[in-house]
Backbone as JSON Lines, residues from 0, in Angstrom:
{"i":0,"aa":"X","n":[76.68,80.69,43.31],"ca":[77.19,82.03,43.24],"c":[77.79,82.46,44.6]}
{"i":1,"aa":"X","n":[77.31,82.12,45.81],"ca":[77.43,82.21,46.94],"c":[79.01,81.61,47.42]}
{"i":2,"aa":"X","n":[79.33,80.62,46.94],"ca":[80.44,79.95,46.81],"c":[82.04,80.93,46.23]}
{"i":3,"aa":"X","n":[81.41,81.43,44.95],"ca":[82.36,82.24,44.35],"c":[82.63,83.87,45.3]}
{"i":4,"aa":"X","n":[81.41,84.38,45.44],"ca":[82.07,85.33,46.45],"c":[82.62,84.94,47.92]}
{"i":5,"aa":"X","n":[82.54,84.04,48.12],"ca":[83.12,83.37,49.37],"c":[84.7,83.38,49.52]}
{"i":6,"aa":"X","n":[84.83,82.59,47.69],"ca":[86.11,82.08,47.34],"c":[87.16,84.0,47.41]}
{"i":7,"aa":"X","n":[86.39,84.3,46.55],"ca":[86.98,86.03,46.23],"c":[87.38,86.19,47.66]}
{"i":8,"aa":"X","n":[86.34,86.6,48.04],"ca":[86.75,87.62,49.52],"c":[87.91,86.69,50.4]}
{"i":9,"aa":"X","n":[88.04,85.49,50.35],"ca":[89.36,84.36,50.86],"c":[90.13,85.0,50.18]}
{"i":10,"aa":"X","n":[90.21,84.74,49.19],"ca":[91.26,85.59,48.03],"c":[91.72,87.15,48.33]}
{"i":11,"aa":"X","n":[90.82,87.8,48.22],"ca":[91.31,89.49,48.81],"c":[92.16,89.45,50.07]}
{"i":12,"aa":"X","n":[91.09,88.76,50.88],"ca":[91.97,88.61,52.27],"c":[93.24,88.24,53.18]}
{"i":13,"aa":"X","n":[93.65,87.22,51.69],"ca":[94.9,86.87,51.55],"c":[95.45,87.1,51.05]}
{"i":14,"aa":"X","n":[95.46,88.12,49.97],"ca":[96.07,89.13,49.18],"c":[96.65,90.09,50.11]}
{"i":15,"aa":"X","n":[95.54,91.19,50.92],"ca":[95.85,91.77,51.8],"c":[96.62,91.62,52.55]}
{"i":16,"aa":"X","n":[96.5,90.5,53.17],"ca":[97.67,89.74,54.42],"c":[98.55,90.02,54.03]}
{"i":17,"aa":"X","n":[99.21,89.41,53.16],"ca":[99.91,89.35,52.09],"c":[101.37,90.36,51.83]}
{"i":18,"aa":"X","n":[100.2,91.52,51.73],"ca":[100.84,92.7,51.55],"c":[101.13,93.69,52.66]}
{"i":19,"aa":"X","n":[100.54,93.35,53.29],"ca":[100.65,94.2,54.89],"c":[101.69,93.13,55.43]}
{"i":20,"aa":"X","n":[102.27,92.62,55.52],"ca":[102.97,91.36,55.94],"c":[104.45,91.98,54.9]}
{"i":21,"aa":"X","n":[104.6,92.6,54.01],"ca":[104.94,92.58,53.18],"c":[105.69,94.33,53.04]}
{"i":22,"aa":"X","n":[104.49,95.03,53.42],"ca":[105.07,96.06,53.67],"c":[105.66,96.53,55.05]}
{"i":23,"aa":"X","n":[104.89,95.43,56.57],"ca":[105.53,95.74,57.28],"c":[107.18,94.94,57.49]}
{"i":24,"aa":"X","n":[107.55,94.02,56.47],"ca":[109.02,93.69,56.57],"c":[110.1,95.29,55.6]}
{"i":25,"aa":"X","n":[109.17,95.41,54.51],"ca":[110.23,96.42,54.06],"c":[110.63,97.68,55.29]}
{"i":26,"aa":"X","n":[109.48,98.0,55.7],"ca":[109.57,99.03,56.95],"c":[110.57,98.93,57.93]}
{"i":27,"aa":"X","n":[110.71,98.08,58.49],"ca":[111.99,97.19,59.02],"c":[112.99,97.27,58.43]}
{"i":28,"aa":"X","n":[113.18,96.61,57.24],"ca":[114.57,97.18,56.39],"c":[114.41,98.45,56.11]}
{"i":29,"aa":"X","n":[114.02,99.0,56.03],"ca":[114.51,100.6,55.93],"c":[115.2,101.19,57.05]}
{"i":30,"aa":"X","n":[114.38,100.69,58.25],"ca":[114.43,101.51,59.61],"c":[116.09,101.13,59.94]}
{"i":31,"aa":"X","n":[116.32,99.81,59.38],"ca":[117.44,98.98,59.44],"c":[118.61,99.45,59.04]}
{"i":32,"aa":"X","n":[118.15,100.31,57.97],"ca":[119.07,100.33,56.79],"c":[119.5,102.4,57.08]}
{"i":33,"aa":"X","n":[119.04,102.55,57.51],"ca":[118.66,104.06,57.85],"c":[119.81,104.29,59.4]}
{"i":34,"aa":"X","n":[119.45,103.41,60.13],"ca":[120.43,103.4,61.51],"c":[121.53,102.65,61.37]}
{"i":35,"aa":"X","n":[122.17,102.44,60.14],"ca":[123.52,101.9,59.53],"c":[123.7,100.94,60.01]}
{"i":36,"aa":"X","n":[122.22,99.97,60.13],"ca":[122.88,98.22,60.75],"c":[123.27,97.3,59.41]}
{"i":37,"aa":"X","n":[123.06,97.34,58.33],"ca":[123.54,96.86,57.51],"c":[124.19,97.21,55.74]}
{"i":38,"aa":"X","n":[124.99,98.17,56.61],"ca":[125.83,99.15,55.05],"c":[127.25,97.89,54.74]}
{"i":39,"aa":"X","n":[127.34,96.91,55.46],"ca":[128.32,95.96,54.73],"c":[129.37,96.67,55.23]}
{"i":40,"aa":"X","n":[130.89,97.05,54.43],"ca":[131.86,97.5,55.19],"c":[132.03,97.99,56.99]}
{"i":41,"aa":"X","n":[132.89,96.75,57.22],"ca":[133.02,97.01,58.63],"c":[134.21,97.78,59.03]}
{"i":42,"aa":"X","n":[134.53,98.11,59.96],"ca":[135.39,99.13,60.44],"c":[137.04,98.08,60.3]}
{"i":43,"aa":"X","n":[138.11,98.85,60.18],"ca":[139.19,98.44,59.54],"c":[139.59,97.46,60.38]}
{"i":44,"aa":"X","n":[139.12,97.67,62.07],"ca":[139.23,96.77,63.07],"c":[138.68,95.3,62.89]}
{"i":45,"aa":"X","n":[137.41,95.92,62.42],"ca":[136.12,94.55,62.49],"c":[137.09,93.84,61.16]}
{"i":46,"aa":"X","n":[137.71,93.99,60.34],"ca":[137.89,93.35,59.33],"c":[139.38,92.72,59.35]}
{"i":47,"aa":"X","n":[140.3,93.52,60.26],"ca":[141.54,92.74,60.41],"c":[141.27,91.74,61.37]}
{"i":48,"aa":"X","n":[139.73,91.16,62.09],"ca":[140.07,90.19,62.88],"c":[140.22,88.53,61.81]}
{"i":49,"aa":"X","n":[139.55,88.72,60.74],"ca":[139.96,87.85,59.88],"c":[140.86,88.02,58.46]}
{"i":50,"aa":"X","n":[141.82,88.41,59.08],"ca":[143.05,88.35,57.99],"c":[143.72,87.91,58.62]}
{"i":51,"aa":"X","n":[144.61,86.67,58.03],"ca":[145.8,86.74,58.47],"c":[147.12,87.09,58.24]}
{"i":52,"aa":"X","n":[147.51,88.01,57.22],"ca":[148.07,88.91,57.01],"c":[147.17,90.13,56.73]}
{"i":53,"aa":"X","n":[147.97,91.08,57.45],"ca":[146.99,92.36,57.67],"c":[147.84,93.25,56.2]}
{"i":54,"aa":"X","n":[147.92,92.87,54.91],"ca":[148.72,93.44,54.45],"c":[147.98,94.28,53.12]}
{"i":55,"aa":"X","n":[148.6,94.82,52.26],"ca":[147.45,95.82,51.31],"c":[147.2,94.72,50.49]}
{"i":56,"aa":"X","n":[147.26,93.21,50.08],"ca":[146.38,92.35,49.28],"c":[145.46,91.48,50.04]}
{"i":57,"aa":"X","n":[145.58,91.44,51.19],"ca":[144.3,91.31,52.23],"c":[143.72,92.24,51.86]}
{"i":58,"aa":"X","n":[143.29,93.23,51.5],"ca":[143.13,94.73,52.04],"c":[141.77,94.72,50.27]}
{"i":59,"aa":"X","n":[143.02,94.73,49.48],"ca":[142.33,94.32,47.98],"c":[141.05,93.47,48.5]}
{"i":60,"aa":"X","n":[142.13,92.12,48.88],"ca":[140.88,91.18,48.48],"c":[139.18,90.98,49.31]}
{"i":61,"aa":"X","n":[139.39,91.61,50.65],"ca":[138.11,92.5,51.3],"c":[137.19,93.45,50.47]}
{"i":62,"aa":"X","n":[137.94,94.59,49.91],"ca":[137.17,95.48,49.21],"c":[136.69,94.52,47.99]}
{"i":63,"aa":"X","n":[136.98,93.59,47.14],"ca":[136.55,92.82,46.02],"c":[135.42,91.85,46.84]}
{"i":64,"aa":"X","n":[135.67,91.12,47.63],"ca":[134.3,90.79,48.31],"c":[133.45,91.34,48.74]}
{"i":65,"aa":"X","n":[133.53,92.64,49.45],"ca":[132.58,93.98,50.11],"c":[131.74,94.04,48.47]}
{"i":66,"aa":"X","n":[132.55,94.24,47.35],"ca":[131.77,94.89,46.33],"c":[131.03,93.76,45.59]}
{"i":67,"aa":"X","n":[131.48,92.41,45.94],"ca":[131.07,91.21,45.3],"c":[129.12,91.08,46.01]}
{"i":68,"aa":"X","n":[129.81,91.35,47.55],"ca":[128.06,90.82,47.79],"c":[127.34,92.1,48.1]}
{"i":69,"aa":"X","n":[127.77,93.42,47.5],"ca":[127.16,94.44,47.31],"c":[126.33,94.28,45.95]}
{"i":70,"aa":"X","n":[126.85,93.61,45.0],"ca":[126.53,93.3,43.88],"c":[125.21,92.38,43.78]}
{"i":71,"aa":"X","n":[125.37,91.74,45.05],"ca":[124.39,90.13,44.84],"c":[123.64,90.24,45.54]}
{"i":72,"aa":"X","n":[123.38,91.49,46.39],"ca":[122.67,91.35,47.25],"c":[121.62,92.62,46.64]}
{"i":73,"aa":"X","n":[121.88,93.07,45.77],"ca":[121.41,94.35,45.17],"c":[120.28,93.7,43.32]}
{"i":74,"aa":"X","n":[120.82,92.55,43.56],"ca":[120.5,91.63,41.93],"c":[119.23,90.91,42.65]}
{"i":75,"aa":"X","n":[118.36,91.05,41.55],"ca":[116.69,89.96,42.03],"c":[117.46,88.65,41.65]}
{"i":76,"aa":"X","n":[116.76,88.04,42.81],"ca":[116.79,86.36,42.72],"c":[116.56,85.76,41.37]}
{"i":77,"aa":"X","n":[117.81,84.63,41.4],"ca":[117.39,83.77,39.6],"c":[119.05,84.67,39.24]}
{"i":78,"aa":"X","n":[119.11,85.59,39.13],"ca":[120.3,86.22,38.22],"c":[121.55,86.11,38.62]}
């Protein structure tokens, strides 16, 4: 019997970890996400350094990727 609560409380304890480990990464992304380090669209500057035509179907095809991994990054894993 001694064995099994042994095993449990290993178990809780690493449950716990677990989750404190777990909530202190979301905390981080928030704090992250809150001081606009990762809203995706970069400034018109940051984005003409890779075009090489700076023209309005460059322009398209940025905003269709911006919204592509807005999409994928917003979808649970597997989908």
């Amino acid at each position: 019997m001694e064995t099994h609560y042994a095993e449990r409380e290993q178990r809780d304890a690493t449950r716990k970890a677990a989750w404190e480990s777990s909530a202190r990464a979301d905390g981080i992304n928030r704090s992250i996400q809150a001081a606009g380090g990762t809203k995706g669209k970069g400034t018109l500057a940051d984005r003409a350094k890779y075009q090489f035509e700076a023209d309005s179907e460059d322009d398209e095809m940025e905003n269709e990727i911006d919204a592509n991994l807005g999409k994928s990054s917003s979808s649970p894993p597997g989908r």
